[in-house]
C-alpha positions as CSV (number, residue, x, y, z in Angstrom):
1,X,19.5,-56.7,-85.9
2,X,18.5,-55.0,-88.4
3,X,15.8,-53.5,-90.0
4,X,15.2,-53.6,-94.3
5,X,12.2,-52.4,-95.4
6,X,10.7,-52.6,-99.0
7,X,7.5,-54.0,-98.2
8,X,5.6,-51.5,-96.4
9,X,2.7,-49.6,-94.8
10,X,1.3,-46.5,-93.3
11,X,1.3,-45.9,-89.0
12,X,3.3,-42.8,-87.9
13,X,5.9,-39.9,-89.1
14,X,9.0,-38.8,-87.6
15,X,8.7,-35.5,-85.3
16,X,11.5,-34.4,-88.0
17,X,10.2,-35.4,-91.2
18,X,8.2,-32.0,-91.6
19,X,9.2,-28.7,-90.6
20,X,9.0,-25.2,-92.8
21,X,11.6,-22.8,-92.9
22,X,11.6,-19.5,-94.8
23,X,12.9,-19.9,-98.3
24,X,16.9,-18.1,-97.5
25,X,17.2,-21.8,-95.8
26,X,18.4,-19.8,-92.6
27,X,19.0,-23.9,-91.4
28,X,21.9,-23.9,-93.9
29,X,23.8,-21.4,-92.1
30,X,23.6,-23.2,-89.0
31,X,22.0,-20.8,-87.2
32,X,19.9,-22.6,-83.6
33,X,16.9,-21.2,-83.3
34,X,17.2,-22.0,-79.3
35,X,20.2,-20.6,-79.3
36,X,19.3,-17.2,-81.0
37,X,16.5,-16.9,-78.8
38,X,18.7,-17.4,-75.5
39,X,21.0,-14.8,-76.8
40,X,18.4,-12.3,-77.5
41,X,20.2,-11.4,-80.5
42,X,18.4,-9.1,-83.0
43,X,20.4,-9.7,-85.8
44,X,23.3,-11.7,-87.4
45,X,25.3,-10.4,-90.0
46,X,27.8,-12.3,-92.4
47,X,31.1,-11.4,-93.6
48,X,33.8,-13.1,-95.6
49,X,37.2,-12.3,-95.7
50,X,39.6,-13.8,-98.1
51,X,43.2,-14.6,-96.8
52,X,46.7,-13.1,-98.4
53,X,49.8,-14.2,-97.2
54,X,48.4,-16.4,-94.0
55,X,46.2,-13.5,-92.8
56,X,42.2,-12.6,-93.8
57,X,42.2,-9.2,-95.4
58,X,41.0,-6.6,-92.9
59,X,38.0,-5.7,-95.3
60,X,35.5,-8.1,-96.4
61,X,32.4,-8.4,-97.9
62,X,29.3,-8.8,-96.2
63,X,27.2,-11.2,-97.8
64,X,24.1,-11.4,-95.6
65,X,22.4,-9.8,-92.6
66,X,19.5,-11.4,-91.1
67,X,16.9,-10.2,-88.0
68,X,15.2,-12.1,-86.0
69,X,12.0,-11.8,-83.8
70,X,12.4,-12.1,-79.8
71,X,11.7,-16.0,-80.0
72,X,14.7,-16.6,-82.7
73,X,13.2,-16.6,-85.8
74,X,14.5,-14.9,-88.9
75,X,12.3,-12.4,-89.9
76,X,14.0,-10.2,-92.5
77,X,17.2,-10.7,-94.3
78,X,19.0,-9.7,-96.4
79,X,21.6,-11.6,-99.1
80,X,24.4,-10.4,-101.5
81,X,26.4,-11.6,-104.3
82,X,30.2,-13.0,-103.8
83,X,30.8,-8.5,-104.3
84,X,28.4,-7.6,-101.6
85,X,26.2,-6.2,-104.1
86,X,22.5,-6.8,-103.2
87,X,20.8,-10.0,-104.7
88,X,17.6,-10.1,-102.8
89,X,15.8,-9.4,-99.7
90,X,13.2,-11.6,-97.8
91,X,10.6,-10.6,-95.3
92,X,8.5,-13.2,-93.1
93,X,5.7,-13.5,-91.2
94,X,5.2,-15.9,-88.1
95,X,1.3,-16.6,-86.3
96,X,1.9,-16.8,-82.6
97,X,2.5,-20.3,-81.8
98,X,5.7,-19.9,-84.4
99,X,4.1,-21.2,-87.5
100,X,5.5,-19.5,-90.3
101,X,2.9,-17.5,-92.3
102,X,4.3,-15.9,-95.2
103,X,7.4,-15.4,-97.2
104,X,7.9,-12.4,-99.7
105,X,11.1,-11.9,-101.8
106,X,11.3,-8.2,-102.7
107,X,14.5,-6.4,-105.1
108,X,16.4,-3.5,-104.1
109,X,13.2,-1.2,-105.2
110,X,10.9,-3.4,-102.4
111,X,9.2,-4.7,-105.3
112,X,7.3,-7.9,-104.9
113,X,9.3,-10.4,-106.9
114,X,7.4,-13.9,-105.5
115,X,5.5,-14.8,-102.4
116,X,4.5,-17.9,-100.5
117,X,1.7,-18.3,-98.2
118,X,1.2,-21.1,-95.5
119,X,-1.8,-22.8,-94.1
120,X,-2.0,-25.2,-91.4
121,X,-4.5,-27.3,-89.7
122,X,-5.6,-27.6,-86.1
123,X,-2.9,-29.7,-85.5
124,X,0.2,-27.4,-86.9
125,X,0.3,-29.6,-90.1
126,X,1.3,-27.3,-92.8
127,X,-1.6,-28.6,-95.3
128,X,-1.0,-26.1,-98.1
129,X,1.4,-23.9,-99.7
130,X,0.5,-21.0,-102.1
131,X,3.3,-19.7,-104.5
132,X,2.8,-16.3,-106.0
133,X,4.7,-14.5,-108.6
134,X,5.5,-10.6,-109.0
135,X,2.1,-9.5,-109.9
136,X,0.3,-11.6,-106.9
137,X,-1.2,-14.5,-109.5
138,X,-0.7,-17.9,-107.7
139,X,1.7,-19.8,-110.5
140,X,1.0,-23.0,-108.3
141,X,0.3,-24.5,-105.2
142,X,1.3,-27.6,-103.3
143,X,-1.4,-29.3,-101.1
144,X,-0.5,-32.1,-98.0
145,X,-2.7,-34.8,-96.9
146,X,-1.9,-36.6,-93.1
147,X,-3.6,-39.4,-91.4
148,X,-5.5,-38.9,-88.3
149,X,-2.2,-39.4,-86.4
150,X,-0.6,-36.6,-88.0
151,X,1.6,-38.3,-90.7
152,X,2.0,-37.2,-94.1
153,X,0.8,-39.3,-96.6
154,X,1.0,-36.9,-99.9
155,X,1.7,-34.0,-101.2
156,X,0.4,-32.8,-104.8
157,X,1.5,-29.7,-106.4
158,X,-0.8,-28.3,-109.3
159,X,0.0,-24.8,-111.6
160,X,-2.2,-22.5,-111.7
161,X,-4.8,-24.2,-114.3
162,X,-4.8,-27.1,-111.8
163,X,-2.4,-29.7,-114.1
164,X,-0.3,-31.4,-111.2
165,X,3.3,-30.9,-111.4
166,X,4.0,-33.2,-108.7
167,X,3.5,-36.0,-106.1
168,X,4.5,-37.7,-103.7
169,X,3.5,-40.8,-101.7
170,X,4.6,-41.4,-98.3
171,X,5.3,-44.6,-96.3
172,X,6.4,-45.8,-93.0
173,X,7.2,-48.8,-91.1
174,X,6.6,-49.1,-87.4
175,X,9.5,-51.5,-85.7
176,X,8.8,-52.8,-81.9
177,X,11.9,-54.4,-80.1
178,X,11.3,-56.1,-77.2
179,X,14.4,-56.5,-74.4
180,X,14.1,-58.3,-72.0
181,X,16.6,-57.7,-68.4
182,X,16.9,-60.5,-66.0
183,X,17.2,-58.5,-62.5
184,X,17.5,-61.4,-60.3
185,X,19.8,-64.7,-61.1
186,X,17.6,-66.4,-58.4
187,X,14.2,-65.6,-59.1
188,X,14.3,-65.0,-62.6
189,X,12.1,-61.6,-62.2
190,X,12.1,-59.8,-65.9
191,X,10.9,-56.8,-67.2
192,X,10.1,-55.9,-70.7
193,X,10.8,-52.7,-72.5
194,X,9.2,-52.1,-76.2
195,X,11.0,-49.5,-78.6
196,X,8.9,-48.0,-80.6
197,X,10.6,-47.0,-84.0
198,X,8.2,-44.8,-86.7
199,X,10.2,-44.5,-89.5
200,X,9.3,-43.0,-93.0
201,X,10.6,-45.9,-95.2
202,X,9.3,-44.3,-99.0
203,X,8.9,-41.7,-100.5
204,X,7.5,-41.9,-104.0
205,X,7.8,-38.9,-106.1
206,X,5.6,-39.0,-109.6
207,X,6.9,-36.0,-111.7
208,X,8.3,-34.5,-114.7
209,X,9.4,-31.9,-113.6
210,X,12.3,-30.8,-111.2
211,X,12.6,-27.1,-109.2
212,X,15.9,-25.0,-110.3
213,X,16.7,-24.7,-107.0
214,X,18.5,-21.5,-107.8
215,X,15.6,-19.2,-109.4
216,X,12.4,-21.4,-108.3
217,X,11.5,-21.9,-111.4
218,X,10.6,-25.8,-113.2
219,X,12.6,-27.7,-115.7
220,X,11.7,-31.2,-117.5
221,X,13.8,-34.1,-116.4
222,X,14.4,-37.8,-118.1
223,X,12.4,-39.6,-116.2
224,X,9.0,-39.6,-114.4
225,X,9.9,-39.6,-110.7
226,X,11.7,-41.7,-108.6
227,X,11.3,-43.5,-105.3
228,X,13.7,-42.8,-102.3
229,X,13.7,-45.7,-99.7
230,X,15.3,-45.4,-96.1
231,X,17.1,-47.7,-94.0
232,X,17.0,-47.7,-90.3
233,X,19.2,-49.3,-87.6
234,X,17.4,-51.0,-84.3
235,X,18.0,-47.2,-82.4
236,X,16.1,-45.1,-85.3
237,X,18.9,-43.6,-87.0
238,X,19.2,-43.3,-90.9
239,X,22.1,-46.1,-92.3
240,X,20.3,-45.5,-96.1
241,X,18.8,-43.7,-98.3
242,X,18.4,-45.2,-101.7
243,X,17.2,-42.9,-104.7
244,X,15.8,-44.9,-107.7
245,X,13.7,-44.3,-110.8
246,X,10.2,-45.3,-110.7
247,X,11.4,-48.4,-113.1
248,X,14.0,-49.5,-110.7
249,X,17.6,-47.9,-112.0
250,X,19.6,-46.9,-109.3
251,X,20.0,-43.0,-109.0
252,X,22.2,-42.6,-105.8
253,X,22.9,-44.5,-102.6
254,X,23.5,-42.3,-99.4
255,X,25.0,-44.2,-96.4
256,X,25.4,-42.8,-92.8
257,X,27.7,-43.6,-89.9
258,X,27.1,-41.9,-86.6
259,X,29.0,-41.5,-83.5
260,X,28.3,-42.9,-80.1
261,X,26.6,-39.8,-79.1
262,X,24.4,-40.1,-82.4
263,X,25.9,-37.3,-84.5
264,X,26.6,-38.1,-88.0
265,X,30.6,-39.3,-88.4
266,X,30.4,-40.0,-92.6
267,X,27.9,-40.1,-95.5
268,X,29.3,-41.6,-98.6
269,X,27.3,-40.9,-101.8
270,X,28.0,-43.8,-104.3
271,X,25.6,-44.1,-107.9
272,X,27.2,-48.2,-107.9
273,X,25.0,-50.6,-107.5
274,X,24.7,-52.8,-104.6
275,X,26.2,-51.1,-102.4
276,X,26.9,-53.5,-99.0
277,X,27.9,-53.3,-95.4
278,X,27.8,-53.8,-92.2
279,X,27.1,-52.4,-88.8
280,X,30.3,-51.9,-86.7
281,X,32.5,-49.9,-83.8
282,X,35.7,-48.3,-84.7
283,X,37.7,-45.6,-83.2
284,X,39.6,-43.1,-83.8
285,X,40.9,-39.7,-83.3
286,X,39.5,-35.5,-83.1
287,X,42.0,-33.5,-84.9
288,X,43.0,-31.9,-81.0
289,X,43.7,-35.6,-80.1
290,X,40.6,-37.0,-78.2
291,X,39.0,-40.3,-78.5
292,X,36.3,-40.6,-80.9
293,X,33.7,-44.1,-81.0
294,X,32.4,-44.4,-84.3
295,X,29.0,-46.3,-85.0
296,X,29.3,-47.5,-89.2
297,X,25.7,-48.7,-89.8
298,X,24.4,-50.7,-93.2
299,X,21.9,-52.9,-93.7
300,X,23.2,-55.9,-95.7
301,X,26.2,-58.4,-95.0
302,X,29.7,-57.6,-96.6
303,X,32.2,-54.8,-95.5
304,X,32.0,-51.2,-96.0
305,X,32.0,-50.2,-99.2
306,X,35.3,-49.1,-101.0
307,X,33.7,-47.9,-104.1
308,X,31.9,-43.9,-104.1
309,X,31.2,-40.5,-105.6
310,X,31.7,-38.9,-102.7
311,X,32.5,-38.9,-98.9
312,X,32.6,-36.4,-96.1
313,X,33.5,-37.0,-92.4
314,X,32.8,-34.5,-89.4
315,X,34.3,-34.3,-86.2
316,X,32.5,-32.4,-83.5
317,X,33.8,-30.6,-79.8
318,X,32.7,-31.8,-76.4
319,X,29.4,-29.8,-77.0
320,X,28.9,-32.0,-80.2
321,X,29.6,-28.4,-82.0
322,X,30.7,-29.3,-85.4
323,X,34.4,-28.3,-86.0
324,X,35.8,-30.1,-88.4
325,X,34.4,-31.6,-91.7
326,X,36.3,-32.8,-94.6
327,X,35.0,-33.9,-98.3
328,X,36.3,-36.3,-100.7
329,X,36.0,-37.0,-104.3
330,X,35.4,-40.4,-105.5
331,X,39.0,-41.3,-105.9
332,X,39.6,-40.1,-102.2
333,X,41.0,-37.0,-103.0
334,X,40.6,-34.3,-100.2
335,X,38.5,-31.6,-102.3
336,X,37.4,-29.7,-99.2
337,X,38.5,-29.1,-95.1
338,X,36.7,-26.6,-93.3
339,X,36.8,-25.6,-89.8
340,X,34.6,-24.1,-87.2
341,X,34.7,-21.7,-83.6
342,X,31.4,-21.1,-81.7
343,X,31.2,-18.9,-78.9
344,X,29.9,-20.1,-75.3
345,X,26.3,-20.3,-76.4
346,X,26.9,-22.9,-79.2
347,X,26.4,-20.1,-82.0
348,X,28.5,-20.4,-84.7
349,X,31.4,-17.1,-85.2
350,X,33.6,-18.6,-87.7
351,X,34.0,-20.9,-90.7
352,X,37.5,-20.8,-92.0
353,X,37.6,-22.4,-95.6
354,X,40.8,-23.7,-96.4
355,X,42.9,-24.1,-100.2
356,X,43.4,-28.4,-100.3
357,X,46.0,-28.1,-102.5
358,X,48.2,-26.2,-100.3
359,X,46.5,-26.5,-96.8
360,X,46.5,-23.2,-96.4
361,X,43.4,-21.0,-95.1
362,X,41.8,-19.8,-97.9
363,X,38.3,-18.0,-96.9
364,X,37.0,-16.7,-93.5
365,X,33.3,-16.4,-92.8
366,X,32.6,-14.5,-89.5
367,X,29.1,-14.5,-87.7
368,X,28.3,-11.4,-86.4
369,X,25.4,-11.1,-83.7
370,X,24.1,-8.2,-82.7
């Protein structure tokens, strides 16, 4: 049982769909936030080390160092270029419930370079966010609007004249399953469990313009938006996500598999249309030889998909640490294998990026806490 959504309304939002990290994207680095604090670390710094002959050169090059406050969150940081030269530094500001407040990008003379500021309501809801450039003018500002159970249902982002740049329109689907258990073969006594599922199902995105992700800055696309749908299994998880223009023309299709401990096994990025599959149980093997129960979700009859753009697969410890991943190229060609060591908290100390073409190691990233 499935569910397909594409007729839809508003009730609830996911306790994931919204959260606000500093602009660094500390998440990326897979840093835990838990984990940080239970260390009582003060600060992380990043090295990589390129590898000659088998063996990571004894000098590398630090490409980031990052502090954090006593409850784990990263409050100053630092980030070079591929030379270790500086790039740019960040500094952030948290309210005491952990909210995050403010984030300013400063160069290597500590001169303000941009700045966003946070707002939130009574209920932690981030309701706006103020973007300010080097000489403290706001160049826009992005507002959100919830419902009065706390779900986001848009977000509109104006320049500073007030000429919207973007928005987006949210909308969810609330799924109820009943089961029903017979406890007694005799009596017939039942009892009734109803799973709540509060999905986000759509988000439609009106806009002509698109961030460069890189310097923050806005470019004009081809078309005027697009709408993203998801598609859920019966337990909640993600099997879709299906980007399309506002007209209909399919962008990209993102399927998920998980594991039976609901970690994420394989996405597949595919741009051909209808894509189809099915929900089913396979196993296989962790690269050190254990079992390993994978959950492959869709939404629509037919088998898996043979056709995509792209394809990775993760295999994680007994901790459901991440340590392997793999990514493919649309003609199944391995393009990249990297591997992962965490020490006995669950932080992460290594990433070792290997050379495909030889299976060799190529790049070593260590995670330095402090």
């Amino acid at each position: 049982m499935y569910l397909i959504v594409f007729i839809i309304f508003f009730v609830s939002k996911s306790v994931s769909q919204f959260e606000e990290f500093p602009r660094f994207q500390i998440e990326e680095r897979k840093i835990n936030r838990e984990k940080m604090k239970f260390s009582k670390a003060k600060s992380l710094d990043i090295t990589e080390f390129i590898y000659k002959y088998g063996v990571p050169e004894k000098k590398g090059i630090k490409i980031a160092t990052t502090k954090f406050d006593t409850l784990g969150n990263p409050i100053d940081d630092i980030e070079n270029d591929s030379l270790g030269i500086f790039k740019t530094k960040h500094k952030v500001k948290y309210d005491s419930l952990g909210n995050l407040l403010e984030d300013v990008e400063t160069d290597k003379g500590n001169n303000t370079v941009s700045k966003v500021m946070y707002e939130y309501d009574s209920s932690r809801n981030n309701i706006k966010q103020l973007f300010f450039n080097s000489l403290g003018r706001i160049e826009s500002k992005i507002e959100f609007a919830y419902s009065s159970n706390n779900l986001l249902l848009q977000s509109t982002e104006v320049d500073s004249m007030g000429k919207d740049l973007q928005k987006k329109l949210y909308k969810y689907e609330e799924f109820k399953e009943q089961i029903i258990t017979q406890r007694d073969s005799i009596t017939f006594d039942t009892t009734y469990k109803v799973k709540n599922l509060l999905n986000e199902v759509e988000i439609k995105n009106y806009s002509n313009t698109q961030k460069d992700e890189l310097f923050g800055k806005r470019k004009s696309t081809n078309n005027n938006g697009e709408i993203i749908n998801y598609i859920y299994g019966i337990d909640g998880k993600v099997l879709e996500k299906i980007e399309k223009t506002l007209d209909g023309k399919l962008i990209l299709t993102t399927q998920y598999t998980y594991t039976e401990n609901g970690k994420v096994f394989e996405i597949i990025k595919t741009k051909t249309p209808e894509v189809k599959s099915r929900r089913k149980v396979e196993h296989t093997k962790t690269p050190d030889g254990r079992s390993f129960e994978i959950v492959k979700g869709g939404s629509t009859s037919g088998n898996l998909s043979s056709k995509f753009d792209e394809k990775n697969i993760f295999f994680y410890d007994g901790n459901e640490n991440l340590i392997v991943s793999y990514k493919f190229d649309g003609s199944n060609n391995l393009i990249e294998k990297k591997f992962f060591k965490y020490n006995n908290i669950g932080n992460l100390v290594e990433e070792i990026l290997f050379n495909v073409k030889i299976d060799e190691p190529y790049k070593l990233t260590k995670y330095d806490y402090k």
